[in-house]
N, C-alpha and C positions, 0 to 999 in steps of 0.2 A: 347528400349528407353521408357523413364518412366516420363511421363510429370506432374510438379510438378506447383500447382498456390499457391503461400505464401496467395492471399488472404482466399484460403480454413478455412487457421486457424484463424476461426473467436470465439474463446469461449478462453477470457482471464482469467485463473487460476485466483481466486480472491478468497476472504475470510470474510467473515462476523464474525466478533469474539463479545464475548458479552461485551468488554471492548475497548474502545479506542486504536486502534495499526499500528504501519505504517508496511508494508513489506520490512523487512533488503532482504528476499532468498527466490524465490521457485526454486523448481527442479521439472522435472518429467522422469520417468524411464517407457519406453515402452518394451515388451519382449515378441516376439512371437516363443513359443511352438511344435515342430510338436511331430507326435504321436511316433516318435523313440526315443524321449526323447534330440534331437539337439536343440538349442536355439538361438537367435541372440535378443541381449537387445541394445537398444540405449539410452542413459543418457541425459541432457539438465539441465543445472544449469544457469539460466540470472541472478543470482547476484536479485537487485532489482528493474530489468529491467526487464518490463512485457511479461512474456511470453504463447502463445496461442501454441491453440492445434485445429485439427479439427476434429470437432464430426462425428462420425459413425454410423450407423442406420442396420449394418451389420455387422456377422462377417468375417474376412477373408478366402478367401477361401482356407488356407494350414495352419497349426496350431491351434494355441489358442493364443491369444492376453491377455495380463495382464498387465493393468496401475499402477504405485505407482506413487503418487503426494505429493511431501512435500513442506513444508511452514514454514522461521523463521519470526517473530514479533515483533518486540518491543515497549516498550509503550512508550507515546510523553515526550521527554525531562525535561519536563514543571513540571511530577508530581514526590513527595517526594518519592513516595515509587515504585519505580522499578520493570518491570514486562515484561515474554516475554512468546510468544507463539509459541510450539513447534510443529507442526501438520502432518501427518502421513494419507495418505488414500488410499485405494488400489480399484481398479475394477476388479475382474475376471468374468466381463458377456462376452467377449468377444470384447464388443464396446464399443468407447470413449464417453462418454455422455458429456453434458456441462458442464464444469470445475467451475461453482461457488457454494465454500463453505459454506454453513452456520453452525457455530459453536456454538451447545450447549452447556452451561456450565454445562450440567450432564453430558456430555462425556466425560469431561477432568478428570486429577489427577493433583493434585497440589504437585508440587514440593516446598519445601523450604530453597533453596538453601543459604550455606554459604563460603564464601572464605576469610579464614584463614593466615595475611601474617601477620608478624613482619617487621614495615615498609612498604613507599606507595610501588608500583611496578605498571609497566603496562605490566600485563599478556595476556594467550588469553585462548581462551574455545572454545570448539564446541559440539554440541548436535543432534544427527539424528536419526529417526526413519524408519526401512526397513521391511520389509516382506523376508523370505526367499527365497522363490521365486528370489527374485532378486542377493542371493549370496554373500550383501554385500553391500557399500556406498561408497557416494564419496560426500563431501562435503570442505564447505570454514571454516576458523577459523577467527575468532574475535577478536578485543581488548578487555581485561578486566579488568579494575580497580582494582587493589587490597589493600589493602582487601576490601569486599563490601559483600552485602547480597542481596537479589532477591526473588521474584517468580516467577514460573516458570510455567505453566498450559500444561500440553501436551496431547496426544492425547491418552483416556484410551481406548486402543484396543488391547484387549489380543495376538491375531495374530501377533503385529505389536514388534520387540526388539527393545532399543535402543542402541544405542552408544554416550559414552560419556567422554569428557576428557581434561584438561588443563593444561597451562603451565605459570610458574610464569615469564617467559620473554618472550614477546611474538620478542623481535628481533632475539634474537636465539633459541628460545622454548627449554627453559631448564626448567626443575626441574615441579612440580606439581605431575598431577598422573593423571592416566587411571583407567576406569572402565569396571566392567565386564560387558556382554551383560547385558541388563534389561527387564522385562515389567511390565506395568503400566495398571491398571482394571481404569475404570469409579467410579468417587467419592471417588480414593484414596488417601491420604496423606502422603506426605514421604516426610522424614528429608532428609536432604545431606549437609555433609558438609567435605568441599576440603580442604586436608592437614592440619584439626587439630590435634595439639600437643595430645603426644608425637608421632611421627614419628619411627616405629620401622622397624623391617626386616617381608616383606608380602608375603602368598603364596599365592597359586592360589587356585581362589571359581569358584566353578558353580552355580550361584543363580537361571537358569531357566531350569535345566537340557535337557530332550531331544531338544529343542529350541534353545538351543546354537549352530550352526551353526559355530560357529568358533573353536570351540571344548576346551576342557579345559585339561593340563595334569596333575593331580596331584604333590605337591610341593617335594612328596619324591616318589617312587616307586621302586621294584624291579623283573624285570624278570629275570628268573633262578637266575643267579648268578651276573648278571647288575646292579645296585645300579643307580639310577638318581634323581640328586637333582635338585630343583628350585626355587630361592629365590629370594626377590628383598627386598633393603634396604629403608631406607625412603620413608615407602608407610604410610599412615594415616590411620585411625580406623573406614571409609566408609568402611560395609560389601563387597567383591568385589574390592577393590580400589589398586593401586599398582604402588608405588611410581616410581619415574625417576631412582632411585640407581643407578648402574654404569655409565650409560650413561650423558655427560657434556652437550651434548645439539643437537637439529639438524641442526642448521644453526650456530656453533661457539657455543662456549664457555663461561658461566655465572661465572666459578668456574674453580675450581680443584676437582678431587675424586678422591682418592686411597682406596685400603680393597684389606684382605685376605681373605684365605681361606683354611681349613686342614680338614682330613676323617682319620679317624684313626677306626682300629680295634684292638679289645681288645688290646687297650693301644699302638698300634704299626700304627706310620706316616704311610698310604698307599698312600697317594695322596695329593697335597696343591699347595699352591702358590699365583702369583697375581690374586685378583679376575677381577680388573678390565681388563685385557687381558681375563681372562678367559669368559669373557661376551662377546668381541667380538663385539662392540661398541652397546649392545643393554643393556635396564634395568636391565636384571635378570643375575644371577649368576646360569648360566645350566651347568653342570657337571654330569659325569659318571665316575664308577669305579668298579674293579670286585673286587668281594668278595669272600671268603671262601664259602662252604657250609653249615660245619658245623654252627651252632647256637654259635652266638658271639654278643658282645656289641661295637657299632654302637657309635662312635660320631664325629659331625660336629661342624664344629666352622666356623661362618662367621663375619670379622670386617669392616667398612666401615666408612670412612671420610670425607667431604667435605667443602669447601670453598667456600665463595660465599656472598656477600651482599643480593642477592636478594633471598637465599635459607631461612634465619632465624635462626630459631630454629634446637636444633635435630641435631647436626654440628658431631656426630660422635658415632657408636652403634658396640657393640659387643656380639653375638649371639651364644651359644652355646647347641647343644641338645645332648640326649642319649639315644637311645634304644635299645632292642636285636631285632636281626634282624635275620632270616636263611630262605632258601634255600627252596622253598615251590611251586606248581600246581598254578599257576596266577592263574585269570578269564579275561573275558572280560569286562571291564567297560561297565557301560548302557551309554544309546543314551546321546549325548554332552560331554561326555570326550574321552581320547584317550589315550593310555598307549603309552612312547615316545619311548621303546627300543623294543617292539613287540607287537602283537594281543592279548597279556595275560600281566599282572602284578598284582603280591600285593603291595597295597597300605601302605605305614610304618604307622608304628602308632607315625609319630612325633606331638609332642606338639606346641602348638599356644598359642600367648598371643595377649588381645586386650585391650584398655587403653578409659580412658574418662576422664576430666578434668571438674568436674562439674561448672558450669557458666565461664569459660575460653572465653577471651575475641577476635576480631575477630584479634586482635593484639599479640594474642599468648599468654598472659602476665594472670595473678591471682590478685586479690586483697592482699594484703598483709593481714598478721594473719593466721586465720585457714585457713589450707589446705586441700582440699579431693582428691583423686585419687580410681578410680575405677577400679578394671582389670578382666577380664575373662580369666580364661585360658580351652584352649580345642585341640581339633585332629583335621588334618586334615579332610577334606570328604573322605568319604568314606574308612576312616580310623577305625580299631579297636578297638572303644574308651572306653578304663577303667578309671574307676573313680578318680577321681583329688584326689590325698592323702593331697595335703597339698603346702600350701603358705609361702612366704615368702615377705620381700619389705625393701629394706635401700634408707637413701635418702642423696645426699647430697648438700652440697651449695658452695661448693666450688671448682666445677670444678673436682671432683673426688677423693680430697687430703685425706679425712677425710669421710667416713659413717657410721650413725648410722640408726640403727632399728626401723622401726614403725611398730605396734600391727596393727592387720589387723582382719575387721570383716567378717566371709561371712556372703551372702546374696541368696544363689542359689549355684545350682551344678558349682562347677570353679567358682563364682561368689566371691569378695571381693570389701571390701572398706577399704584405709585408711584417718585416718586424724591424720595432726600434724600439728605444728606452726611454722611458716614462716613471721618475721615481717620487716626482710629485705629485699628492692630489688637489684633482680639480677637471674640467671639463679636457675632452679632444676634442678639435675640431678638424675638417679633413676636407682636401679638396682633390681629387680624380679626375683624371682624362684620358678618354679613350680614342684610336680613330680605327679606320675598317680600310682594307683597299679601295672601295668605292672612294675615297675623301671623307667620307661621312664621321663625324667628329660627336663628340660628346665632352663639358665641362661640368662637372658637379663642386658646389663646396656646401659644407656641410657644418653650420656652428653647432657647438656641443653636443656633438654625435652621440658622445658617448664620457664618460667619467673614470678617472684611475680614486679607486678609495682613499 
């Protein structure tokens, strides 16, 4: 029998921030340790009902005791320019000391967050910050306005990852995009912006490598003779970021989406079909297939569709790569990835494309006249990577009937830009093609990527 007095927890989690902020959330996550490496962690989320903890002056006497304490913020309704705070803090002395925060504005990074929709929506976001230690998160989600812009200030602690991700209908959380683990240093500054045009097909990054805790599988790979793809459709041009693609929604339905999907070796269908069965009601398009040994030329083709008012832009893309592929001694990925078909893989050397819409507005939309578009193309991680031979870019206006050529300048290895004129409004559509010295090809086209107003 274990006698418990509530009034013990006298030290209310609280926060001193250097900016005016009410508390939307805290959490705190308790987890004690023994020395066999067993754990037993208890959670506590009140919402923005105040929650206490009671301080300790000792450690326990079986384990090791470890606090994480988070904290969301937002600024008073009142002021023009919107702002919330993200906060993130961990104890491993072993005792709970008293829970009030004081927040320095040198500890934080500032976030400057944007969220990108063609027409109003009410979306929803959530943002958390964990230690690994703890495994993992559990947190609430939010309404979010869209489109809208923000800062965001969170807590710059190298230790600490975050998670983060939203959805352009917050009744059935359809569509938006997830990101990959993050961290964030004291006094730093990072862009971010959700579901800017154009929306193409995303693979998977590892932006904090061994720290990744959730592990990352690379978007092609091959053990022995296992071939495994992974791809997700309408993900935006946030490093990390990775769109809702197959999946309609998690509480019902915003849309429709239909895409295929074909693997062909040297010239010969080996595998295809529907992608969205083949995803299995989740975002990405995961697929395996065996292959030859011999050294042969590799191509995928992924297409994908969707319907939907509140999705916008980017309503339908078609993706196709090519590389030689054969038969080769994996390795083991470093710490934070995971090879999904064994303890070894090589990693393919497929090509990437990434897009920027320079002054593209939070409406999706361009001024009419000159146009630019920006693209990088490259390899996956930890991929092979031979040098970009050469670019390509047609654009059209008219829903795909008709494209012509635009001269493209670079600016950097993979790096280009174009410009052409556009004095009508209505959608762009855009189709890209890149190749590498290796041969390795890439064909993107992209209907209404993006809008001239």
């Amino acid at each position: 029998t274990v006698p418990m007095a509530e009034s013990a927890a006298s030290s209310q989690i609280a926060f001193a921030t250097p900016l005016a902020a009410r508390v939307t959330d805290v959490q705190a996550t308790l987890l004690v340790q023994s020395a066999a490496g067993s754990s037993s962690a208890f959670g506590f989320d009140n919402g923005n009902v105040p929650l206490y903890l009671s301080p300790t002056s000792s450690a326990p006497p079986a384990g090791h005791l470890y606090l994480g304490v988070n904290g969301l913020l937002h600024s008073p309704s009142t002021v023009a320019s919107p702002y919330q705070y993200n906060l993130v803090y961990e104890d491993t002395s072993g005792v709970i000391p008293a829970q009030h925060y004081t927040v320095q504005a040198s500890s934080l990074a500032t976030l400057h967050e944007r969220f990108f929709q063609a027409g109003k929506a009410q979306g929803a976001d959530f943002r958390i910050g964990f230690y690994p230690w703890e495994g993992g998160y559990f947190t609430n989600i939010y309404p979010q306005a869209l489109p809208d812009q923000r800062t965001v200030y969170a807590t710059g602690d190298p230790a600490a990852v975050w998670a983060s991700g939203y959805w352009q209908s917050f009744q059935t959380l359809s569509g938006g995009q997830s990101a990959a683990l993050e961290q964030f240093a004291a006094g730093q500054t990072v862009p971010v912006d959700w579901n800017g045009a154009p929306l193409h097909m995303g693979t998977n990054m590892n932006l904090i490598g061994a720290a990744n805790v959730f592990l990352a599988a690379p978007s092609a790979s091959r053990s022995g003779n296992t071939l495994v793809l992974d791809v997700t459709p309408f993900s935006d041009n946030q490093p990390g970021d990775l769109g809702s693609g197959f999946q309609t929604g998690i509480f019902g339905a915003a849309g429709t989406v239909t895409g295929t999907y074909e693997i062909d070796q040297n010239g010969k269908k080996i595998a295809g079909g529907n992608a969205v069965k083949a995803a299995q009601g989740g975002n990405s398009l995961f697929t395996q297939v065996k292959l030859r040994a011999r050294p042969s030329l590799v191509k995928f083709i992924v297409s994908a569709s969707r319907t939907g008012r509140v999705y916008g832009m980017s309503a339908s893309t078609r993706t196709v790569w090519t590389w030689s592929s054969a038969k080769q001694a994996g390795t083991v990925l470093p710490a934070g990835w995971i090879c999904p078909a064994s303890n070894a893989c090589a990693v393919q050397p497929m090509l990437t494309l990434q897009y920027a819409v320079p002054g593209l507005g939070l409406d999706e939309s361009a001024a009419p006249g000159r146009q630019v578009l920006d693209f990088t193309a490259g390899h996956l991680q930890l991929a092979p990577a031979s040098a970009i031979k050469g670019a390509s870019l047609q654009v059209s206006q008219n829903g795909g009937k008709t494209w012509r050529p635009v001269a493209l300048t670079g600016y950097g290895p993979g790096a280009f830009r174009a410009s052409f004129n556009d004095k009508s409004p209505g959608p762009v559509s855009l189709r890209v093609t890149a190749s590498d010295a290796a041969g390795g090809t890439i064909r993107e086209t992209i209907l209404s990527a993006y809008k001239v107003s």
